[in-house]
C-alpha positions as CSV (number, residue, x, y, z in Angstrom):
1,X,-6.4,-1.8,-5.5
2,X,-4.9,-1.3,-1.8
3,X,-8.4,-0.4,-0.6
4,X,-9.9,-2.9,-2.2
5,X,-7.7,-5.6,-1.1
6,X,-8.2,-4.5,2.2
7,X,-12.5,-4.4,2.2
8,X,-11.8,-7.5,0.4
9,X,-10.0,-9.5,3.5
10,X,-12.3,-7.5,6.0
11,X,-15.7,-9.0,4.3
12,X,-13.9,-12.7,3.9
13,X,-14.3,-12.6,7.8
14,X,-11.3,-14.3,9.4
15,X,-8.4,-13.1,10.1
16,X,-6.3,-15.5,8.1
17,X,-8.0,-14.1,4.4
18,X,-7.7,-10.4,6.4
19,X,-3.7,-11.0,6.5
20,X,-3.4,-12.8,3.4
21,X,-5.8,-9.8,1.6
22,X,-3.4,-7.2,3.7
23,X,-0.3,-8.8,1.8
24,X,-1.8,-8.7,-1.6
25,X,-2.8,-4.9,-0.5
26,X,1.0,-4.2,0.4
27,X,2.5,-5.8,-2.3
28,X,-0.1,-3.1,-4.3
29,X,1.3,-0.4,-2.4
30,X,5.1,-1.3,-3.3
31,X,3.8,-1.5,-6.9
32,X,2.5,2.0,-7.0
33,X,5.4,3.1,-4.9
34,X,7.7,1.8,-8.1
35,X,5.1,4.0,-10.5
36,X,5.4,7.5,-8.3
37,X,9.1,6.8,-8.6
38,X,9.1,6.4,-12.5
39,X,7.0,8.9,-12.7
40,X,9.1,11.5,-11.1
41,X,12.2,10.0,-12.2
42,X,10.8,10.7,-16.3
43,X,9.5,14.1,-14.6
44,X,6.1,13.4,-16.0
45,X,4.7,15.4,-13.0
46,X,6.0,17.8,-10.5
47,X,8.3,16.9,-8.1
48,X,6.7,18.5,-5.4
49,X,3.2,16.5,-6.2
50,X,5.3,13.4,-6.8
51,X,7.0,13.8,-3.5
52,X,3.6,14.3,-1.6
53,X,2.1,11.2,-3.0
54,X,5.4,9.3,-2.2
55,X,5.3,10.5,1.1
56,X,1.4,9.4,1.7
57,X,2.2,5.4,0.0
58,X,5.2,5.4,2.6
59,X,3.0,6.1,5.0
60,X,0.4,3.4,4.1
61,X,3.1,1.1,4.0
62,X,4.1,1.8,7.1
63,X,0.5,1.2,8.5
64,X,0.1,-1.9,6.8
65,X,3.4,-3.3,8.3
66,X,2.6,-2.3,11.7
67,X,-0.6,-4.2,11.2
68,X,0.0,-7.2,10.2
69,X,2.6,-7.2,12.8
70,X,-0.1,-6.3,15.4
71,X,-1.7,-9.3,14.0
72,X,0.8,-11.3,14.2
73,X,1.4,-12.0,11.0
């Protein structure tokens, strides 16, 4: 849903549904953060893939922070 969320807020047009659409898009990025962690935590797939995946949703995180900050938000 994080891509979504964020076509979503870009095709609403203003920045204001952008930023809110960006929060609903990194509250689905914490949620699937919590999922790669049960995931490897029940080791229902293997670490190293786990890890990978955990690695990319940090970063998208971290890119989603940094721009709603650059927004101002």
């Amino acid at each position: 849903s994080i891509p979504a969320n964020l076509a979503e807020g870009y095709g609403l047009g203003t920045t204001a549904q952008l930023v809110r659409c960006m929060r609903i898009a990194l509250g689905s990025a914490y949620e699937l953060e919590t999922h790669l962690r049960f995931v490897g935590d029940m080791q229902l797939a293997p670490t190293n893939r786990v890890d990978r995946t955990l690695s990319e949703c940090d970063r998208a995180i971290g890119l989603l922070i940094g721009t709603l900050r650059g927004l101002g938000a």
